[in-house]
C-alpha positions in Angstrom: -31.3 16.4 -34.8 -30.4 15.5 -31.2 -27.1 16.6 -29.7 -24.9 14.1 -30.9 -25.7 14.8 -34.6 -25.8 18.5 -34.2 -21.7 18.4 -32.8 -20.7 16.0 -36.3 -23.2 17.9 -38.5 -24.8 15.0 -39.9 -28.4 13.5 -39.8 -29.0 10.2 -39.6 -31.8 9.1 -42.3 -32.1 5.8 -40.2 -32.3 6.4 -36.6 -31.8 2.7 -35.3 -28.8 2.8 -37.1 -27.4 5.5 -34.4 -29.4 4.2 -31.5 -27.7 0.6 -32.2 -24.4 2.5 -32.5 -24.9 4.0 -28.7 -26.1 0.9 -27.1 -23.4 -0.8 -25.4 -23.8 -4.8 -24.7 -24.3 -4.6 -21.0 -27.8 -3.1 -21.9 -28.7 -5.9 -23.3 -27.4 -7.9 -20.9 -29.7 -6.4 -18.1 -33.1 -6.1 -20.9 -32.1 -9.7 -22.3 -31.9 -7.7 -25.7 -28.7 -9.7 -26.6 -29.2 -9.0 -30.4 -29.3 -5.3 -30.4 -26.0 -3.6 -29.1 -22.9 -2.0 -31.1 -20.5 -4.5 -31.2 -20.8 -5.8 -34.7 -21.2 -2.0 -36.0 -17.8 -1.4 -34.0 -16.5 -4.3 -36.3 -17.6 -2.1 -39.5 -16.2 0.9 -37.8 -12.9 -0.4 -37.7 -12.6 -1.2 -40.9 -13.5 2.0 -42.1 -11.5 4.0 -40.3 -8.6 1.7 -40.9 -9.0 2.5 -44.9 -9.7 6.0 -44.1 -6.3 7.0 -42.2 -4.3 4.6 -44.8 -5.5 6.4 -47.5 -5.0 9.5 -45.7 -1.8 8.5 -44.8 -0.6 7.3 -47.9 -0.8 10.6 -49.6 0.6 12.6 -47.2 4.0 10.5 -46.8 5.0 9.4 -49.7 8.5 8.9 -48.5 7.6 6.7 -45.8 8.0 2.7 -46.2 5.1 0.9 -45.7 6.3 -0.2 -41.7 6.4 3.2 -41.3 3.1 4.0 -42.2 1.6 1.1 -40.3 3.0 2.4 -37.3 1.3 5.9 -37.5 -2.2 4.1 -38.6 -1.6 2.0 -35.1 -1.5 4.9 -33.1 -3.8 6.9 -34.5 -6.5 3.7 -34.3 -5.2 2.5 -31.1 -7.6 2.4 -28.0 -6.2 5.5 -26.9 -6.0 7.3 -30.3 -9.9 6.5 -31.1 -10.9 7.7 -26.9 -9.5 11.1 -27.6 -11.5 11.3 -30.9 -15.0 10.0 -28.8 -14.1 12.4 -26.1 -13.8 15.0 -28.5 -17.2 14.8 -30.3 -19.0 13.7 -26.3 -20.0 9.9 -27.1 -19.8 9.2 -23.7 -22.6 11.1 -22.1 -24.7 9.9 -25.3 -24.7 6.2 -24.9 -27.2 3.6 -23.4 -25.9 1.4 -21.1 -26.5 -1.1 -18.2 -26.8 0.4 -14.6 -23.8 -1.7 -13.5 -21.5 -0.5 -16.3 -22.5 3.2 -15.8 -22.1 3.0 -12.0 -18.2 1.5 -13.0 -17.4 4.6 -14.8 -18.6 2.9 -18.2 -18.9 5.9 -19.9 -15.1 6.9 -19.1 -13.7 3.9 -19.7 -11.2 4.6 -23.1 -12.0 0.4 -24.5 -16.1 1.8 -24.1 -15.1 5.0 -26.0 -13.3 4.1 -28.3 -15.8 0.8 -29.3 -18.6 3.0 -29.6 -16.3 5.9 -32.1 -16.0 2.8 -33.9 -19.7 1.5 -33.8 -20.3 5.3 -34.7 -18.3 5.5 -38.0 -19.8 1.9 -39.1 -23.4 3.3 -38.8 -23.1 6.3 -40.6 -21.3 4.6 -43.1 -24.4 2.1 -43.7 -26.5 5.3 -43.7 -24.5 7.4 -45.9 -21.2 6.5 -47.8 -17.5 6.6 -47.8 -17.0 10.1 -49.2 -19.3 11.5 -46.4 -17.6 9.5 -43.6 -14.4 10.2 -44.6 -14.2 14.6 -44.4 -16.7 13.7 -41.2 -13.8 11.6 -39.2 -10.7 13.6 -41.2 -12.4 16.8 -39.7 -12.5 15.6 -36.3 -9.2 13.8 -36.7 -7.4 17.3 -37.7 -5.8 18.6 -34.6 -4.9 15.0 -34.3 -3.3 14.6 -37.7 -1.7 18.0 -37.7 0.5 16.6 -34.2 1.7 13.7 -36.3 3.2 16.2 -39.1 4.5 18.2 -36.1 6.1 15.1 -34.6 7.3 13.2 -37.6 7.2 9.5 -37.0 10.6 8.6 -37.7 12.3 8.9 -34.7 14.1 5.6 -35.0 17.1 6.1 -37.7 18.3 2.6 -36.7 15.3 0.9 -37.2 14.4 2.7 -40.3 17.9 1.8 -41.9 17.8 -1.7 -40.7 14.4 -1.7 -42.5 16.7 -0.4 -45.9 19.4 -2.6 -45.4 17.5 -6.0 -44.7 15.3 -4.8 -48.3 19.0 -5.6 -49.9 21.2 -8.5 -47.9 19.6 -10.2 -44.6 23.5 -9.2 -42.8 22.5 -7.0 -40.0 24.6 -4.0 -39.5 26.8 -3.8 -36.5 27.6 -0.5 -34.2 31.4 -1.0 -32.8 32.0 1.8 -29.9 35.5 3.2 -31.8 36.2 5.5 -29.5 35.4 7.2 -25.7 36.6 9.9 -24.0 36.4 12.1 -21.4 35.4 11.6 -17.4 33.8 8.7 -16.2 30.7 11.1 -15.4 30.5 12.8 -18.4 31.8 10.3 -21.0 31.8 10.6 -25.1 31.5 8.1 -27.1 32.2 7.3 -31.1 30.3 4.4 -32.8 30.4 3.4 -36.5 28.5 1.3 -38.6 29.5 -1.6 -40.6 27.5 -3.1 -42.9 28.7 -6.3 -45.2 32.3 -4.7 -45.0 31.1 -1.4 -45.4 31.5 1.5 -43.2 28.0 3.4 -43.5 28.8 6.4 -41.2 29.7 7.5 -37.8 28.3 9.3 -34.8 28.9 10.7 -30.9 26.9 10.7 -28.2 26.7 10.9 -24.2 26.0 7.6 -24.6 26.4 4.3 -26.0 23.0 4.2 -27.7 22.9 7.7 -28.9 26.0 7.3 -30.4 24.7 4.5 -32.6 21.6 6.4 -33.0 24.0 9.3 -34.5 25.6 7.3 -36.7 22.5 5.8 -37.9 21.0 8.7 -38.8 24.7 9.9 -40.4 24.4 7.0 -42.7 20.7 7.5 -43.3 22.0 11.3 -44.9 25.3 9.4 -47.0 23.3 6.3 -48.6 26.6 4.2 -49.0 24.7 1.6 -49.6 23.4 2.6 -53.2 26.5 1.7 -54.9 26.9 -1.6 -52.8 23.6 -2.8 -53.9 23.4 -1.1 -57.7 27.0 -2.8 -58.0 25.9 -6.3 -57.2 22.4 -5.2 -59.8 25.1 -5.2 -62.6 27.2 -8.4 -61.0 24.2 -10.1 -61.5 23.2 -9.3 -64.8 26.9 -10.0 -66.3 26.5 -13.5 -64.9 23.1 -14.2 -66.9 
């Protein structure tokens, strides 16, 4: 096993697969070798990991709507996301390149690290299967995971509840400032929200926005809206 094998604990049955994996295209540009880099392995890679962190994902919010969870998946694949998993594991100081990229800090760049992760995942997947890949890149992918249930991803009540409220009538809700008080450099404001005549909730803040942003979050916790939408449910099958 060489080094790179030993730090993911796993053995490549077919060693071109992870030599093709390392090798980025601007060593092929200098050898004239065009057909033999990582590029369409990075294409496998992607998808793989894409299906392994929905999956993953999808079991471990099932409260979440499905915007929600495509914006975890994002930054967890995201060019950054997929650098600090290479930089983890050391695929940098493991891959073959051309003298021109390496002398531009190449193997540094986060777009080269996170390509060759990629290129990675697709070639073990050809040499193993799913199952194996998956606990390989969830193991490596746990501190990284564990920050996202430390952080939950729903920091945006207004968005989230715009998300709820467009699901039931395309009227958008509103945030009218009701109220502000106190000096000009330390001001508090009131907002409400209305939604198709209905007051949702209300909320204060040291500012405009995070008043809104409290009184999204108030009508998040009430869920007015129910007995608007199960109300106009039963409208609409006493008219058929």
């Amino acid at each position: 096993m060489n080094p790179l094998e030993q730090r993911i604990k796993y053995k490549f049955r077919n060693s071109l697969l992870l030599a093709e994996a390392l090798t980025h295209p601007s060593l092929g540009h200098e050898t004239q070798r065009h057909h033999f880099d990582n590029q369409r392995l990075e294409f496998l890679g992607d998808a793989v990991l894409q299906l392994i962190f929905t999956e993953y994902l999808f079991d471990q919010f099932p409260s979440l709507s499905e915007g929600q969870l495509t914006k975890i998946r994002a930054r967890i694949v995201s060019r950054e996301g997929l650098r600090v998993l290479a930089e983890r594991i050391g695929v940098g100081k493991y891959l073959m390149m051309g003298r021109g990229e390496e002398a531009s800090g190449g193997r540094e760049r986060a777009s080269t690290l996170s390509d060759a992760f990629e290129a990675l995942i697709g070639a073990m997947y050809l040499d193993s299967d799913f199952v194996t890949v998956r606990r390989i890149v969830l193991t490596e992918s746990r501190e990284l995971l564990e920050d996202l249930e430390i952080d939950p991803p729903d920091n945006n009540p207004k968005g989230r509840l715009q998300e709820l409220l467009q699901s039931i009538s395309p009227v958008s809700p509103t945030y009218p400032i009701i109220d502000q008080s106190g000096p000009e450099h330390q001001k508090l404001f009131v907002a409400k929200i209305v939604w198709d005549g209905l007051e949702l909730g209300s909320g204060e803040g040291r500012s405009k926005k995070e008043a809104e942003t409290a009184a999204a979050r108030d009508a998040l916790a009430k869920g007015l809206w129910s007995a608007r939408d199960g109300h106009r449910d039963g409208a609409q099958s006493n008219s058929q």
